[in-house]
Structures are given as structure tokens and as C-alpha cells.
C-alpha positions in Angstrom: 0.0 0.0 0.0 1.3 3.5 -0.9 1.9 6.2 1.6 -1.8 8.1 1.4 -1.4 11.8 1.9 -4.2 14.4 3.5 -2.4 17.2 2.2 -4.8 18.3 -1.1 -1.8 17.8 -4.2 -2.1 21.2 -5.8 1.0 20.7 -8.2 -1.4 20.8 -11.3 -1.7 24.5 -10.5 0.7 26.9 -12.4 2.9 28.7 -9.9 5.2 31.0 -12.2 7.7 29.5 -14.6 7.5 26.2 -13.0 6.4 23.2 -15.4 4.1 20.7 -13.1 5.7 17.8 -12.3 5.2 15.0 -15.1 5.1 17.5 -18.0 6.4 16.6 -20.9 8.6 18.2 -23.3 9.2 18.0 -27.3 13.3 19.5 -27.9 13.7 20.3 -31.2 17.3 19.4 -32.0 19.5 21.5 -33.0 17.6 24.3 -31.3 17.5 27.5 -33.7 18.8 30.5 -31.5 18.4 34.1 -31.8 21.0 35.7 -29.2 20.5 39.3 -28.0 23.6 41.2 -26.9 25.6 38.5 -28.3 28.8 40.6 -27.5 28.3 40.9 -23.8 29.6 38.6 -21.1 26.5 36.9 -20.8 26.3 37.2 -24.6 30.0 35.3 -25.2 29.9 32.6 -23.0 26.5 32.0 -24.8 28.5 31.6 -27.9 31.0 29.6 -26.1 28.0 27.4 -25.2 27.4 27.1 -28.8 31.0 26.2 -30.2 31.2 23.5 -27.7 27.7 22.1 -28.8 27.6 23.1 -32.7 25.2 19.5 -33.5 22.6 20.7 -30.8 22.6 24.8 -31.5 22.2 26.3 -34.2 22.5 30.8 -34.2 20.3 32.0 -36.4 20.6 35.7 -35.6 22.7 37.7 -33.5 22.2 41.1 -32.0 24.3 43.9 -30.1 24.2 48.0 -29.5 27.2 48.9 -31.9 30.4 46.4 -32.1 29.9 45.5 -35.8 33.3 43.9 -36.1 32.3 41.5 -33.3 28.8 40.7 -34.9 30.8 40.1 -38.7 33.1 38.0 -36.8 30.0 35.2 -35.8 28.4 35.6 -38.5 31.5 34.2 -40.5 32.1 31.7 -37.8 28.5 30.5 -37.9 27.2 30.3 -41.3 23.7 29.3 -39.7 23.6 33.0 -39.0 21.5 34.4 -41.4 20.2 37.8 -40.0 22.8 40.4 -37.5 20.6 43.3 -35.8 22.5 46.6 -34.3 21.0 49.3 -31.8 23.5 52.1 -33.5 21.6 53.5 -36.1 25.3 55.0 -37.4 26.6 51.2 -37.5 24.9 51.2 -40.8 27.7 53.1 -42.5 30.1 51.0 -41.0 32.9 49.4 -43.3 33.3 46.7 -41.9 29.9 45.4 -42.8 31.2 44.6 -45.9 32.7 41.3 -44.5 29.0 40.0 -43.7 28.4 36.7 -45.6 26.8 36.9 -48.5 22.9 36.5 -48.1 23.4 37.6 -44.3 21.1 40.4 -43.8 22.2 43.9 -41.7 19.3 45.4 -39.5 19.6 48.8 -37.3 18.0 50.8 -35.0 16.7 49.5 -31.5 13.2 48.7 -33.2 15.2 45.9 -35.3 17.0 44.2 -32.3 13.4 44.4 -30.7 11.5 42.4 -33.1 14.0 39.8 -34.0 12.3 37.5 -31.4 9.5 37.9 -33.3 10.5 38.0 -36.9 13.2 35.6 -37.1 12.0 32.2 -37.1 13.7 30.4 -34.3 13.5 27.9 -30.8 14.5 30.4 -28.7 15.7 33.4 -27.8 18.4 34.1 -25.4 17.7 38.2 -24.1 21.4 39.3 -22.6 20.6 42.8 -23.6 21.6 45.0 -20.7 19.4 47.2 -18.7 15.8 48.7 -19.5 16.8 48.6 -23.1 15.8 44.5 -23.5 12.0 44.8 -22.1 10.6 45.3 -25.3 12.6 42.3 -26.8 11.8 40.4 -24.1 7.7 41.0 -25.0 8.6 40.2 -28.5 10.0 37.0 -27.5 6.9 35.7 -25.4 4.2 37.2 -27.8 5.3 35.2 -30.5 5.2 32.0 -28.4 9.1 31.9 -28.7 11.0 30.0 -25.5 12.9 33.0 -23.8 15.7 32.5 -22.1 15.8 35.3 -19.7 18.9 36.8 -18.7 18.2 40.5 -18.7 16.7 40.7 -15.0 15.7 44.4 -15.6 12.6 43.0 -18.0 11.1 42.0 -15.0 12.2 43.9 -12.5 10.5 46.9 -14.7 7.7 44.8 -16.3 7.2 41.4 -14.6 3.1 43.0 -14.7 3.3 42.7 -17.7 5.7 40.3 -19.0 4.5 37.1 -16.3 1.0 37.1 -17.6 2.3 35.5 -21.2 5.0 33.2 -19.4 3.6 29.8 -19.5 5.3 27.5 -17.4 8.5 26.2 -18.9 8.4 29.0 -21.4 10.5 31.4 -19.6 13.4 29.7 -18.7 15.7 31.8 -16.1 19.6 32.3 -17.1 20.7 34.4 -13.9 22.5 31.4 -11.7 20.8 31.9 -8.6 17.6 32.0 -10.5 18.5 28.7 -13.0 19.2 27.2 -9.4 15.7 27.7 -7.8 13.9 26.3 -10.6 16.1 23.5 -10.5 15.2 22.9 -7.0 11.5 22.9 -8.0 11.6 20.6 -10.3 9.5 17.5 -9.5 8.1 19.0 -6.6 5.3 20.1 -5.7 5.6 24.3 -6.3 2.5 24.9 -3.4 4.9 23.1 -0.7 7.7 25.9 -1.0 7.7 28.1 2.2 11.2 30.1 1.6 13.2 30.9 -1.1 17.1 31.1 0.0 18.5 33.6 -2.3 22.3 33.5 -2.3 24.9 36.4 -2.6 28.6 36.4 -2.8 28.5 39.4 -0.5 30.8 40.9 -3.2 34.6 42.6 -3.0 33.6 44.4 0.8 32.0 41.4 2.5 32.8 42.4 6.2 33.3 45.9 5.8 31.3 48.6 7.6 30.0 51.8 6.0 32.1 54.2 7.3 35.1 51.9 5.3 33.5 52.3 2.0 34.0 56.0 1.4 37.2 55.5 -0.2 36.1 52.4 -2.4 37.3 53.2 -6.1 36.3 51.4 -9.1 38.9 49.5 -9.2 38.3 47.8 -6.0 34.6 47.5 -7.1 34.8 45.4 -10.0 37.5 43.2 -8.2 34.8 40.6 -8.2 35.9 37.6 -5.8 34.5 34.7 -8.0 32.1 35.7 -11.3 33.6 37.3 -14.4 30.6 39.8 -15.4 29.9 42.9 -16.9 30.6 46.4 -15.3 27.3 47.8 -14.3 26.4 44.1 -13.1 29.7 43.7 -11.1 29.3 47.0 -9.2 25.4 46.2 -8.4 26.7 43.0 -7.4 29.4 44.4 -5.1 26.8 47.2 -3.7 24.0 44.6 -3.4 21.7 46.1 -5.5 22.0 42.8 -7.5 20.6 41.0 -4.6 17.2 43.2 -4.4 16.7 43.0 -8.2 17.1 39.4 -8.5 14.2 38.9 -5.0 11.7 41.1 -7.8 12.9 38.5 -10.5 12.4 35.7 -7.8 8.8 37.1 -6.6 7.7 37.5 -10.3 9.2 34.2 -11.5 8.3 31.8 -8.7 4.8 33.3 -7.6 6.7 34.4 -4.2 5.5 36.8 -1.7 8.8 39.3 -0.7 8.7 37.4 2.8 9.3 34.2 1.7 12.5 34.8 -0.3 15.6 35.6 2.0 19.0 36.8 0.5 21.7 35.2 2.1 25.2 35.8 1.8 27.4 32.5 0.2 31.1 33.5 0.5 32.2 30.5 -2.0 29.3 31.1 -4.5 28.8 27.0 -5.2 25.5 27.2 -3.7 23.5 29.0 -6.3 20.2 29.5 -4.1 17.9 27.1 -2.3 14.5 26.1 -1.6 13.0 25.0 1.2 9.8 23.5 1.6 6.7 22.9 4.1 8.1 19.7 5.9 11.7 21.4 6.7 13.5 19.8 4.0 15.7 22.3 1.8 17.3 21.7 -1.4 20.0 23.5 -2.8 21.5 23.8 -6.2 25.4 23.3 -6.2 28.1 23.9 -8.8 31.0 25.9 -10.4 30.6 29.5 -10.5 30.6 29.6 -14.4 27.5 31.4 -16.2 28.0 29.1 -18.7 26.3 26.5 -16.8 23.0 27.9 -16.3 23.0 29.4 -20.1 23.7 25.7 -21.2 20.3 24.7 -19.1 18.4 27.2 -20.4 19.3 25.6 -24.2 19.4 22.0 -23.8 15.8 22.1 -20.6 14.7 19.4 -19.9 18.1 17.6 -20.8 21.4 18.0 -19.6 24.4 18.2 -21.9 28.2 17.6 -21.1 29.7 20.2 -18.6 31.2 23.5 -19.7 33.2 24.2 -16.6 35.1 21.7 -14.7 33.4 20.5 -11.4 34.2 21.4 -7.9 36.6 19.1 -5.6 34.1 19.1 -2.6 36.5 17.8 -1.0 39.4 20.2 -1.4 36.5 23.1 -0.8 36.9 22.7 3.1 34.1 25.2 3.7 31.0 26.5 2.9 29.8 30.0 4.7 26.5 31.9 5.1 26.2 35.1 6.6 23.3 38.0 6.8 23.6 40.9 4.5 24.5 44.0 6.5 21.9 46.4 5.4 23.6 49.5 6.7 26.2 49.2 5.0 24.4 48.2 1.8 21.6 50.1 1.5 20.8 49.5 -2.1 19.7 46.0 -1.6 17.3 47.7 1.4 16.2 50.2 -0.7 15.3 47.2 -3.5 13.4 45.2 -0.9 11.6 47.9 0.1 10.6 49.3 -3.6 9.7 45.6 -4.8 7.2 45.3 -2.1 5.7 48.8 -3.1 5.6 47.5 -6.8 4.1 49.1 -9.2 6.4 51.6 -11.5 8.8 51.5 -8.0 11.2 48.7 -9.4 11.4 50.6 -12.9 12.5 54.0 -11.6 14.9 52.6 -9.2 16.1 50.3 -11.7 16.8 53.1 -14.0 18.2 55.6 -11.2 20.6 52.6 -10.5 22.2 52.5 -14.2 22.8 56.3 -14.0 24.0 56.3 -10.9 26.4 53.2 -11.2 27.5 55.0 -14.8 27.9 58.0 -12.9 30.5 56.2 -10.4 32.3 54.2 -13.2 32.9 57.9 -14.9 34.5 59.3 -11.3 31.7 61.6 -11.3 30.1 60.7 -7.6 31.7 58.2 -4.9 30.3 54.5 -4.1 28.3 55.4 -1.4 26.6 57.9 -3.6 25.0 55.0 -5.4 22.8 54.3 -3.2 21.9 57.9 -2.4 21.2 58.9 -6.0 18.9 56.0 -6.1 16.7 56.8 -2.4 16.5 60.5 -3.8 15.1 59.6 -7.4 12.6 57.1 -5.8 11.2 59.6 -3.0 9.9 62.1 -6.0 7.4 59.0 -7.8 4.2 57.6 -6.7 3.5 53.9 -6.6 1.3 54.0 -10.0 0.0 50.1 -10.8 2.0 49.3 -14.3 -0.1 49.4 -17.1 1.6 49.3 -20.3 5.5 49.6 -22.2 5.0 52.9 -23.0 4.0 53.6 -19.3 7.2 52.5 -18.2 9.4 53.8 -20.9 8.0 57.5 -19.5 8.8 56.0 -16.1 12.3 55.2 -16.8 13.2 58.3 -18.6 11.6 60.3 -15.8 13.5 58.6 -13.6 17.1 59.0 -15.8 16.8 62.7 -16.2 16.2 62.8 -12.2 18.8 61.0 -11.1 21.3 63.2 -13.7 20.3 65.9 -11.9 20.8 64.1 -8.1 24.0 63.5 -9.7 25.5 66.9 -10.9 24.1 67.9 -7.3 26.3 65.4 -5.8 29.2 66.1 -8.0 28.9 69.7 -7.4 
């Protein structure tokens, strides 16, 4: 006799991104991928993904904001590419276009990087754009019934109102590690059973430090990362914590998670990529390398598993494995993320968009680290927590909230 539970089995009902245990799956093989910001960190150890698998990927079209001589270079290396998209406008005149493949076809202008999802045929599309800018390709993507693999966190931090609604459940398939790493720990579960959501944090380059210490942080010492290779604006949001209160939005919109059920938690080692725990006390957690390429891998070969990119931890020769509580004081950005996410409505966007200017602003040497976070409090006490009603909405919201936090900044740097 089986064991007969009195619990009601409410797995059959959709709880965010996450596929009910027993679905099934058709892969088409190779998948036909359309990369966005293909010239990015994200964007190049995607491509790396790709060399390594060439019989199970195939790039159809590549995107990026302006570096044409990168974007000839794949298409040359991939013949399967048969369409390149650039945000510059002025890229059009470029000479080095002339190297494109014959029968490769040149688009320009942010408009043609946002519809690719849509007008390229394709399995899916991998979103690395950076910042704000990828919302609108990220809509594209799930409008036209496209898989997205979703590693531009600001779509949803800005839009998850309006971007979750057309997510079916294995049709948005998280790239972000920690995020990859909770939906890994869903799977076969029942989703309804979660109670917490253990969101893990490096604790960045000042792990330890008090406030006070940070006044003299440069950018140097900011994008001295301790384990992940990333991007600039990603590495100082990382290092200030900001990160950490983007990716709880991305974890409350993704997983159907109330704010107080997902708890950042600092990981000194980063090789536990988050956790989950559920109602009867048991936790899993999702453990591995800290290489992006793993998670970008997932996101292309779900449900299956391919050969590893990176090479695997020594558990044995790790010795440790530490967890700490953020300090909040003296990272106020992931405080002042908590609290906006909760708020919600146009909140996330115009902090979101305060962020990028002010982390810009402290990568030019025009205000100091622990202006970051001051730029951003500032910019979000002059907006009203509207509901989110449409792109165009939050396109008003972001700009708003871009020319504000210029201003916050030349007041700062005055």
C-alpha cells in the first residue's frame, strides 16, 4: 500500500515558470537560437555554449548595440547566422559590414533588435541585452510563443506585470544562476509546498566591511569581483548589493513568491547558487562551479542535460561553505530594492533606472560609491507607486527617472 497523503496535491496548479511535475517536453534538435547582446559577457559565454555544442545549437541571428566587427566575426564563424541586428543607427555606414556573408542580412536601430524575437523564425531566444533597453525584446519573445531564455533581469524587474502574464510555465526559462538554481530545485516537486526561497549572494569585494570603510572604495576595488567574471554595471550592483534586491523582484515575479518568503543570504564560495526550502523542513539546494555558462547551457538543452562547460568542484578540497546575513547598513541598495519591490508598481522601474545612471555616474568618477545608493533613495522619493499598465508607461517612467537621477548626480558632484 502507498503512503496516502491528507495534504490536497495542488501541483497541477501553475505557480510562475514552473512546469508541473510530469510534464512533458518536445526538444527540437539543434535548437534555432536568436542571441540578443551576443557581445556581452552573458552574450560570449553563450557563444562559447554554442562552439562546444555546434550539432545541438544552431545561431540564427545575432544582435548587439554597436560592435559590428564583433557581430561580422560570428556571423563568419557561424554560417547558420542568417540575420545580425545593431541598436546604433550609425553602424549602418560601418565598413566593416562589408565582411558579412553573403545572403546575411544587416538590421539597425533598436526597433530591429526588438523584433528579431518575433520576426526571425527560431526555438529560442536568449535576451542578454543590458538594462531597460531589452523589455521590449523580451515581450517580443513571449508574444510570439518563442521559449525565452531570460537573462536580462531588468525585464522583470521593470515589467514582470506585464511580461509574467504571457510566461507559461517552462516557457521562460531563467539564465541568472541563482535564478537557474531555484527552478532547478523545483523541479519534481510540488511548487505549493515551497515556504522560503534562500536567495544566495557572494556578499561581493567588501563582504565584512562597515559603511564608514567604503567612502574610499574606487572602481577599481569595485569590479574586483571575488569569484564571477561579469559585466561592469552588473559587477558593481553586485558588489553594492543592489544585485541582490533586483534578482528577490525577479524571484517574486518568477516563482509566484511573496517578498517574505524569499531571503537573501550571503554565500562566501558562491557554489551554492540559491535554495528552496519547503513545508516539511526539508531544503534543497543547487550546487556547482561558478561559471555562467552553466546555467546558459540549461536554459538551451531544458529538460536535458548536456556535457559540462566548466570543470566541477573538488568538494573535498572546498573545506568550507559559509552563510552570513547581509549587512543592510552598509548596503543600503539591496534595502532600498526590498523595500521598492514590495511597493511595486512603476517602484522597481525607476529605481532600476536611477541605478544605471548612478552606477554609470561612479564608473565615470563623477560621484563616490556610497553615492550610489543615495542617488537611487533620492530619485525614488519624488514618484508615486502608479500600478504598471503598459511599455509605453514604463518607458515614461524610466526616462523620468534617468533625467532625475542626472540631476541628483551633478548635485552630488557639485
Amino acid at each position: 500500500m502507498g503512503v496516502i497523503s491528507s495534504t490536497p496535491y495542488r501541483s497541477a496548479m501553475p505557480r510562475g515558470v514552473i512546469p508541473a511535475p510530469g510534464t512533458t517536453f518536445t526538444s527540437p534538435r539543434p535548437v534555432r537560437l536568436v542571441l540578443l547582446g551576443a557581445t556581452g559577457s552573458i552574450g560570449r559565454q553563450t557563444v562559447d555554449v554554442c562552439r562546444r555544442h555546434p550539432d545541438r545549437v544552431k545561431l540564427v541571428a545575432v544582435a548587439a548595440n554597436s560592435s559590428v566587427g564583433r557581430i561580422v566575426d560570428l556571423a563568419r564563424e557561424f554560417p547558420t547566422i542568417r540575420t545580425v541586428a545593431l541598436s546604433d543607427e550609425s553602424c549602418a555606414g560601418s565598413a566593416d559590414l562589408d565582411g558579412l556573408p553573403r545572403g546575411c542580412e544587416a538590421r539597425f536601430g533598436k526597433a530591429r533588435v526588438d523584433e528579431l524575437p518575433a520576426t526571425v523564425e527560431c526555438d529560442v531566444v536568449l535576451n542578454a541585452l543590458s538594462g531597460f533597453a531589452g523589455m521590449r525584446a523580451s515581450l517580443a519573445a513571449l508574444q510570439s510563443g518563442r521559449i525565452l531564455a531570460l537573462a536580462n533581469k531588468e525585464s522583470l524587474v521593470a515589467g514582470g506585470d506585464l511580461l509574467m502574464p504571457l510566461a507559461s510555465p517552462g516557457r521562460l526559462l531563467p539564465v541568472d544562476s541563482e535564478h537557474s538554481a531555484i527552478f532547478q530545485c523545483f523541479m519534481g516537486e510540488d511548487p505549493w509546498s515551497a515556504t522560503r526561497i534562500w536567495l544566495t549572494a557572494s556578499g561581493g569585494p567588501f563582504f565584512g566591511m562597515r559603511a564608514e570603510e567604503l567612502d574610499g572604495v574606487t572602481v577599481e576595488d569595485a569590479l574586483r569581483h571575488p569569484n564571477w567574471n561579469m559585466g561592469k554595471r552588473i559587477t558593481i550592483d553586485s558588489s553594492t548589493l543592489m544585485n541582490k534586491g533586483l534578482e528577490v523582484i525577479e524571484a517574486h515575479h518568477l516563482f509566484d513568491m511573496p517578498y517574505d518568503e524569499i531571503r537573501p543570504v550571503v554565500q562566501r564560495q558562491s557554489v551554492i547558487h540559491s535554495m528552496v526550502e519547503f513545508s516539511d523542513g526539508s531544503v534543497k539546494a543547487h550546487l556547482g562551479a561558478p561559471d555562467m555558462r552553466v546555467p546558459i547551457q540549461l536554459a538551451l538543452s531544458f529538460p536535458g542535460r548536456w556535457d559540462a562547460p566548466a570543470e566541477p568542484v573538488d568538494w573535498a578540497k572546498l573545506g568550507r561553505i559559509d552563510f552570513a546575513d547581509p549587512d543592510l547598513d552598509a548596503f543600503p541598495c539591496l534595502r532600498i530594492a526590498l523595500a521598492a519591490g514590495r511597493v511595486g508598481g512603476i517602484l522597481p522601474c525607476a529605481m532600476n533606472a536611477a541605478d544605471e545612471v548612478a552606477v554609470h555616474a561612479f564608473l565615470d568618477g563623477r560621484i563616490g560609491y556610497r553615492d550610489i545608493s543615495r542617488v537611487v533613495a533620492r530619485v525614488l522619493d519624488e514618484f508615486a507607486p502608479d500600478a504598471v499598465e503598459s511599455v509605453e508607461q514604463l518607458e515614461q517612467v524610466d526616462a523620468s527617472a534617468r533625467t532625475r537621477a542626472q540631476g541628483v548626480v551633478s548635485q552630488l558632484a557639485s
